[in-house]
MARNU-420919 format. One record per residue: x, z, y of N, C-alpha, C in turn. Coordinates in pm, whole numbers, plus 32768, in hexadecimal, padded with zeros to 4 digits. Each point is the difference from the previous one (the first is absolute). Layout:
<sites>
XZYXZYXZY
...
</sites>
This chain:
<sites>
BE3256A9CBB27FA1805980447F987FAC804B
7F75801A7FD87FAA7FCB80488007800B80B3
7FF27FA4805C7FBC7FFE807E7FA580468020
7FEF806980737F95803D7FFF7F517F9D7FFE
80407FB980457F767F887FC87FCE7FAC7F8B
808880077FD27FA47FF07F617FEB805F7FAC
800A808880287FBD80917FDF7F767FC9801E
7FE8801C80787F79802380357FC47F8F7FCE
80357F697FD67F817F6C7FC08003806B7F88
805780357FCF7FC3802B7F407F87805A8001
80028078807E7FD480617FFE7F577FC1803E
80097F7F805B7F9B7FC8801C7FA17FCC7F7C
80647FCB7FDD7FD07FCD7F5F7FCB80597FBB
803980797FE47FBE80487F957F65804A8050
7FEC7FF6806D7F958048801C7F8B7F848018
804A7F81800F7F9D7F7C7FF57FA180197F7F
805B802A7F817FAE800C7F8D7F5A805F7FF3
7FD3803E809E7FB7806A7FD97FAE7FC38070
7F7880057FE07FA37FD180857FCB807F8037
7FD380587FA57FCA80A38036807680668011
7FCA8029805B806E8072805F8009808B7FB8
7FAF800D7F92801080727FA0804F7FE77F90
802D7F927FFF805C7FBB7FA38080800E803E
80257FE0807980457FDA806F804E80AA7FF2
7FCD804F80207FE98085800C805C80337FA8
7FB67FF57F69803C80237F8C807A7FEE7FFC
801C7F93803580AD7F837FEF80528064802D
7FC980288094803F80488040802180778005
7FA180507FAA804380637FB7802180137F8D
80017F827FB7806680257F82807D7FD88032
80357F718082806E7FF4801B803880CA803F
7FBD8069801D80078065804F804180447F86
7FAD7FEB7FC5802380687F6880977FD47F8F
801B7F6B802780837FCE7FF68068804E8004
7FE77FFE8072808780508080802F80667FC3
80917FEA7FE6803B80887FEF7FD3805D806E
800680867FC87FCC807E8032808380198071
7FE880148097807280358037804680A97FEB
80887FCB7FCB803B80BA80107FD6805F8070
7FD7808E7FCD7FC78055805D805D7FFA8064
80A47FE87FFB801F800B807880097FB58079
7FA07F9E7FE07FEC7FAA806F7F6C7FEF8029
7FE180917FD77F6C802A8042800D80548058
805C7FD180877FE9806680527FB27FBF80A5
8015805E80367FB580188094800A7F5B802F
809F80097FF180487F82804C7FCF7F777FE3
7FD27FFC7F677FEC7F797FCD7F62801C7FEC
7FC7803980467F537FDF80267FF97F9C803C
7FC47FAE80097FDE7F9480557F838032806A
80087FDE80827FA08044806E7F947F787FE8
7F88803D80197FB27F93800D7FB27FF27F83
8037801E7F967F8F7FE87F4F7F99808B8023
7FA47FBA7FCA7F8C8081800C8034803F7F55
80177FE37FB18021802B7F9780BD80038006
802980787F8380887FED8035805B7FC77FC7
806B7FAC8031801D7F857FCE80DD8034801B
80337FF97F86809B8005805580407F6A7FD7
804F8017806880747F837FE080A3800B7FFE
800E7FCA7FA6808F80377FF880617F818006
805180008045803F7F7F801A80C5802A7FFB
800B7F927FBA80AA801D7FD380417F7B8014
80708018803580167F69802E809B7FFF7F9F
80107FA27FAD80127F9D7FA5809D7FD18026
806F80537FE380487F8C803A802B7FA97FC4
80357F6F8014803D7F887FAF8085802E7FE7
803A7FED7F99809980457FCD80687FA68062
7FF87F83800580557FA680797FE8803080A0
7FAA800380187FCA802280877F8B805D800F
804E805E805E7F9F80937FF77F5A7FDE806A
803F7F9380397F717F8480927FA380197FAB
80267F9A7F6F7F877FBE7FC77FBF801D7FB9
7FD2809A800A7FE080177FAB7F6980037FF4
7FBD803E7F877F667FE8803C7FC280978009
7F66800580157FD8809B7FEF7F7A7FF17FA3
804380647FAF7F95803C7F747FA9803F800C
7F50801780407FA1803380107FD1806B7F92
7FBC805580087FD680427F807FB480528044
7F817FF77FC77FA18077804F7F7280277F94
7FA3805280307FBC802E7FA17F85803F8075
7F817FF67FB07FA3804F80757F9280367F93
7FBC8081803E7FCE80277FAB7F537FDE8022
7FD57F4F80207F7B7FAF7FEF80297FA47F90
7FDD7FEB7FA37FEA7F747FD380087F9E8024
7FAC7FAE806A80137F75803180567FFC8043
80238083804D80737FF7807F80B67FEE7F7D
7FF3801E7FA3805780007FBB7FFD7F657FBB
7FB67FC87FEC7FFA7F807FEF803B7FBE806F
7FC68029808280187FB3804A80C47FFA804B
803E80917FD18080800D802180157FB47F9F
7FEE80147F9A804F7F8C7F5E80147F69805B
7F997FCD8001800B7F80803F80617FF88077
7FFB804A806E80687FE18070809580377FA9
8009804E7FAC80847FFE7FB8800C7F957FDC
7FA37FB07FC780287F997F6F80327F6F806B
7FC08022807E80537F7E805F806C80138067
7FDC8095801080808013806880B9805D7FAF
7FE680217F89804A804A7FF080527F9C7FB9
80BB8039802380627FA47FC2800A7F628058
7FDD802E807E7FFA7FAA804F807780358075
80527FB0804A8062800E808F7F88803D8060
803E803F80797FB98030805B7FBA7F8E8054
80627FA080177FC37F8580387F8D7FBB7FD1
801E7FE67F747F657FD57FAB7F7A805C7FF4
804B807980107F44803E80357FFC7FF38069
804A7FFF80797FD1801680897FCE7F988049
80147F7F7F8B7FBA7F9E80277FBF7FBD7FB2
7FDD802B7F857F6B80007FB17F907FED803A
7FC27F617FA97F568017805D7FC0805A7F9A
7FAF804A7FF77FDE803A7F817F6B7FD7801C
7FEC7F697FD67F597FAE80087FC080397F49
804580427FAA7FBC80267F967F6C80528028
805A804C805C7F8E8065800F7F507FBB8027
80307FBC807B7F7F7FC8800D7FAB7FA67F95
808A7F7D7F987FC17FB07FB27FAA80427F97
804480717FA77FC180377FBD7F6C8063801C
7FD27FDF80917F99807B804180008057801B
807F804B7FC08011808880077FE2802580AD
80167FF080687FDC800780807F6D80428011
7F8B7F9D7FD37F8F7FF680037FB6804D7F87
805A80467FCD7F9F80577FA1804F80737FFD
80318040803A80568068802F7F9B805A8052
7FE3808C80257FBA803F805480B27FE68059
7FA1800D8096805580228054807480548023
7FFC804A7FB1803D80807FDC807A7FFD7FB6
7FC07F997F85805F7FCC7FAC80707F81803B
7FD07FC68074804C7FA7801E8053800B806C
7FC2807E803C806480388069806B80247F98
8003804B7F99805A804C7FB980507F677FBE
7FDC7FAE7FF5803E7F7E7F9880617FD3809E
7FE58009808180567FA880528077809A7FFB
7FC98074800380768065801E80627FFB7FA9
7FCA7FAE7F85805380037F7680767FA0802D
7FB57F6D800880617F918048805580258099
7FF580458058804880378066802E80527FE6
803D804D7FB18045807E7FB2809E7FB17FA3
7F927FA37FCA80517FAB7FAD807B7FCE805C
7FBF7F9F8061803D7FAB806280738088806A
7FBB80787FFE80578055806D808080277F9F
800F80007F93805980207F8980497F798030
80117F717FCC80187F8A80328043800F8041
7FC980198082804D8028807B808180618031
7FCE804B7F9B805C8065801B808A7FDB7FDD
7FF27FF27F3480677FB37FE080417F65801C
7FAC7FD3807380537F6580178046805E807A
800E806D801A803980308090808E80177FE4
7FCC80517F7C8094805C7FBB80897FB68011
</sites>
C-alpha cells in the first residue's frame, strides 16, 4: 500500500504533465467521472458536508483488520453533484482513503497547494475543498476514539 505521500508525488506528477488550467480542469473531471457512483443510500442529510457551495456527501466506513479490530483503516466514498468538486473529492479519496486514523490526522496534504489547485479555485470552491479535508479528518477522529 502506497504512503499517503507517495499518493500525492504521483498525483503531483500527473498534473505536472499539463501547463494550462483547462487541461488541469479536464483531469479533474474525468478523475470525477472515474469515481464509482455513491449508493443512494448514502445520500442523506447526515453525509452532506456543511460548507460546499455545491452538494458534496461523504461516506466513511471504518475497515476493520481481521487480527486487530485498533488497526484498522477508513474507506471514504463520496459523490457531488459539480464536476470539479467531484474531481476534487476523487483526489482526497485517492490519498486519504484505506489509510489508519492516525495517518490522516497527521497528513500534510502539500498536493493541494503543489498542484495549484489552491490558486485557481473560486473562493467558494476552496472553502468547500478545506470542509472536505475537516470532515475527512472529523471521521479520523472519531474512529481513532472508538
Amino acid at each position: 500500500m502506497a504512503s499517503i505521500n507517495e499518493i500525492q508525488d504521483e498525483i503531483i506528477e500527473e498534473f505536472s504533465g499539463f501547463d494550462d488550467w483547462m487541461d488541469k480542469y479536464q483531469l479533474l473531471i474525468d478523475l470525477g467521472n472515474e469515481q464509482e457512483p455513491l449508493p443512494e443510500e448514502y445520500k442523506t442529510e447526515s453525509n452532506l458536508i456543511d460548507g460546499c457551495q455545491s452538494r458534496v456527501w461523504l461516506q466513511a466506513d471504518f475497515v476493520g483488520n481481521e487480527r486487530n479490530e485498533r488497526n484498522g483503516v477508513i474507506r471514504f466514498r463520496a459523490e457531488s453533484d459539480a464536476l470539479i468538486v467531484k474531481g476534487i473529492v476523487a483526489l482526497l479519496i485517492r490519498v486519504l482513503s484505506d489509510h489508519t486514523p492516525d495517518e490522516i490526522l497527521n497528513a500534510d496534504l502539500y498536493f493541494i497547494d503543489r498542484i495549484g489547485l489552491k490558486e485557481h479555485l473560486s473562493p467558494t470552491r476552496s472553502n468547500g475543498l478545506l470542509a472536505m479535508v475537516k470532515q475527512m479528518r472529523m471521521y479520523a477522529l472519531a474512529f481513532k476514539a472508538k
